[in-house]
N, C-alpha and C positions, 0 to 999 in steps of 0.2 A: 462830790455828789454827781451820780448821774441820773438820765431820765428815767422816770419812774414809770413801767410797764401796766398802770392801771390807771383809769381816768377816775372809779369812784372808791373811795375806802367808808364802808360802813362799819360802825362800831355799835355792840353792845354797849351798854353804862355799868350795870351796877354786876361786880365779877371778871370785868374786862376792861372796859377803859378806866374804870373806877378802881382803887384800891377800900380799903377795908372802911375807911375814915373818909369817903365821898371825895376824896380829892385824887388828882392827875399830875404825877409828876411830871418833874422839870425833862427830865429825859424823853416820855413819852412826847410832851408838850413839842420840843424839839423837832421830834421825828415827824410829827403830824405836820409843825409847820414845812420842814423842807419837801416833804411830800406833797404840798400842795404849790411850794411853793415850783415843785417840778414839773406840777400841771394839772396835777390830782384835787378832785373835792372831796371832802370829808362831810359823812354825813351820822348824825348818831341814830340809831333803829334802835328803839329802847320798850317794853313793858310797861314803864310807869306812864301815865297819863301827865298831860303836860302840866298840869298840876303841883307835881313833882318834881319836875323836870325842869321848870323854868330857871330855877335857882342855881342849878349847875351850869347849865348852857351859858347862862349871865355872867357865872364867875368865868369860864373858860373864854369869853368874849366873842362866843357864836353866836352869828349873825344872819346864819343858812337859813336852808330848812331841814328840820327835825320831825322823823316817824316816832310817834310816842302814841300809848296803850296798845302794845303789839297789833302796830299798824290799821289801827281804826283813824287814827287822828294825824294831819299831813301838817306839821306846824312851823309859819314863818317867826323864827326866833328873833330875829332881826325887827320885825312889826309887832309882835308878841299879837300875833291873830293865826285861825285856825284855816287851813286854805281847805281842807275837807275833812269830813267826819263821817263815820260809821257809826249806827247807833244796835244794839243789841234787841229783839224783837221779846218782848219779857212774857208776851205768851208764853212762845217757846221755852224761852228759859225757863217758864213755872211747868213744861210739862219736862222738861228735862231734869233739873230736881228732882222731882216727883218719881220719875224713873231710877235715880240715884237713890235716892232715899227709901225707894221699894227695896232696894239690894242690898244698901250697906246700914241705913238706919239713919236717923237725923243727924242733919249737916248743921256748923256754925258756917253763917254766911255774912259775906261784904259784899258791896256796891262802887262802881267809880259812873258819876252820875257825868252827862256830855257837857262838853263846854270847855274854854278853856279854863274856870276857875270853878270845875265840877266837884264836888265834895266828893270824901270817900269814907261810906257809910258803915259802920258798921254794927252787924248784932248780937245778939246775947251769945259770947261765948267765944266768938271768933277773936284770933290773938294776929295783930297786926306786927307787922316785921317796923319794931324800932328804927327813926328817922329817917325813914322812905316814905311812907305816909298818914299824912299827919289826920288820926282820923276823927269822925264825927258820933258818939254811936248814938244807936236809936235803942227806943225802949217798943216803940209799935211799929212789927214788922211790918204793915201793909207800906211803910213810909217808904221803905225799899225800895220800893216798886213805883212812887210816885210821880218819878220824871224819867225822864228818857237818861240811858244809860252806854255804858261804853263795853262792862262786861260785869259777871258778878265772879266773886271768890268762893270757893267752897273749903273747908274743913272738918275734917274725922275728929272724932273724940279719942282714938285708937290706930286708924291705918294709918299708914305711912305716906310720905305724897307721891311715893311710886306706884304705890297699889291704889291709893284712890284715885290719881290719874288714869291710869287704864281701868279700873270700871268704869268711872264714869265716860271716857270712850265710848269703851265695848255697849254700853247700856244707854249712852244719851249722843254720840256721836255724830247721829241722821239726823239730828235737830239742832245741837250748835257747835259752836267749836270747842276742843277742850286740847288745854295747853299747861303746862308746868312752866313756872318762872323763874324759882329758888325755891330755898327752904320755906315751908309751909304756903307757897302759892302755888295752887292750883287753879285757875280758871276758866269760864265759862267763856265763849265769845260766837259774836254774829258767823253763823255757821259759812263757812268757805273763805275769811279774815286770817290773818298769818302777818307776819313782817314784811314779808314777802310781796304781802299784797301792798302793802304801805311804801315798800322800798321802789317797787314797779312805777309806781305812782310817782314819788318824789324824783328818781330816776330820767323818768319822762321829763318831768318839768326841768332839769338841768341837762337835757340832751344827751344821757349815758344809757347805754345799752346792759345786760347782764355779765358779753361779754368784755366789758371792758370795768369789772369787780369783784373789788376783793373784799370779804366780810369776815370780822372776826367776834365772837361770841363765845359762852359758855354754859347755854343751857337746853333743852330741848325743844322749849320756845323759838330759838334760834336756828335750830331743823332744817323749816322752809325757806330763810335768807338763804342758807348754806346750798339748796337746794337752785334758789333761782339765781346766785351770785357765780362766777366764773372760779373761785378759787375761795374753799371756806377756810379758817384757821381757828383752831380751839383753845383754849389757854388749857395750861398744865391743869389746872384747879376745875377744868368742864366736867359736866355730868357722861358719865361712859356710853348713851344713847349718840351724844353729838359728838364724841371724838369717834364713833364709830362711823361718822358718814362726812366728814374732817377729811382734806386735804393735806392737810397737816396740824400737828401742832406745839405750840409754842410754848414759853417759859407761861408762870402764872399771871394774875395779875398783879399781882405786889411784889415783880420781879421782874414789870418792863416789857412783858412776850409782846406785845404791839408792838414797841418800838422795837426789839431784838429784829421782828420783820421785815418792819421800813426799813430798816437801816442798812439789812442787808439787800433788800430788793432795790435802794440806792445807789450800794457800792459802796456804802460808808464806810 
């Protein structure tokens, strides 16, 4: 093994470091470690709120810090507490709907409420992505809205999450963030919020610069890490927005492409 040319490696979770079944092979595992062990930190930049999140972190026996609900929340895994938080302004968010919903028609909508063991709410209609998270629903929407939040989720009855991503954009953009994360995630977020912002953060606090990182991901969430990290890499299995702004990219996730990278940026 030789030294390894990047001080920080950020990983996506779920698509990328994750295979299909919430686990990280033995190979991957490998690569991470000798990569770190050549001087590199590893850090996970993840969508789900740590909520989600905690339970994987624990098995893999990370002890960092971890970016989780697309970089609103800076979270020491190792302490299991929250080193900072971003919270979503639900005004806005209720005029930004509102402008969504002038265009396309009523949304089923979800919540990730702040904190680290914030609930993830959701309402009549919306269809939550099996064991990612684990949800709560409500029957009165105003409950929604009742604490401080980290982002909300929107969904069509009909569009696709590609066309409801860019209206709601084109149409609510100037008031908060709006992000795709997989299949059927679409969300809303504290307008100018990104991985990117979470990753800057967390970065900071471990003394690494942008250029000296390398970020691997597979969704358009992913975008902005790609944007602020020194060398983005996409899995085979990414959405065609982020391979098109990908420095390269690699095998899938259920075929190792992280580790195919370390291992060659090694010399393995």
């Amino acid at each position: 093994m030789g030294a390894f040319p990047y001080q920080l490696i950020a990983t996506d979770l779920d698509g990328t470091l994750l295979r299909h079944d919430e686990t990280v092979s033995a190979r991957t595992r490998e690569a991470l470690d000798a990569a770190t062990a050549a001087g590199a930190a590893h850090i996970v930049v993840t969508g789900r709120p740590v909520r989600s999140t905690r339970h994987i972190l624990d098995d893999l026996g990370y002890e960092g810090i971890a970016v989780c609900g697309q970089g609103a929340q800076v979270y020491h895994a190792g302490e299991h507490r929250l080193l900072t938080s971003v919270t979503l302004d639900r005004q806005l968010a209720g005029l930004a709907l509102a402008k969504i919903e002038a265009e396309v028609g009523p949304l089923s909508l979800a919540a990730s409420r702040d904190g680290v063991d914030g609930a993830f709410l959701t309402g009549d209609g919306y269809q939550s992505v099996p064991g990612v998270l684990a949800a709560q629903p409500i029957t009165d929407p105003s409950e929604l809205w009742a604490q401080p939040l980290t982002k909300v989720y929107v969904q069509h009855p009909s569009l696709g999450d590609d066309e409801l991503w860019s209206v709601a954009h084109r149409v609510a953009g100037g008031l908060v963030g709006v992000t795709m994360a997989g299949a059927g995630i679409v969300e809303l977020l504290p307008l100018g919020l990104s991985k990117a912002t979470g990753l800057s953060l967390a970065a900071r606090r471990l003394g690494v610069k942008a250029t000296g990182t390398i970020a691997f991901g597979d969704m358009p969430n992913d975008i902005p890490m790609f944007g602020w990290a020194a060398h983005g890499v996409a899995m085979a299995n990414a959405h065609d927005e982020l391979k098109a702004v990908a420095d390269e990219v690699t095998l899938s996730n259920e075929e190792d492409g992280i580790a195919v990278v370390l291992e060659r940026l090694l010399g393995a």
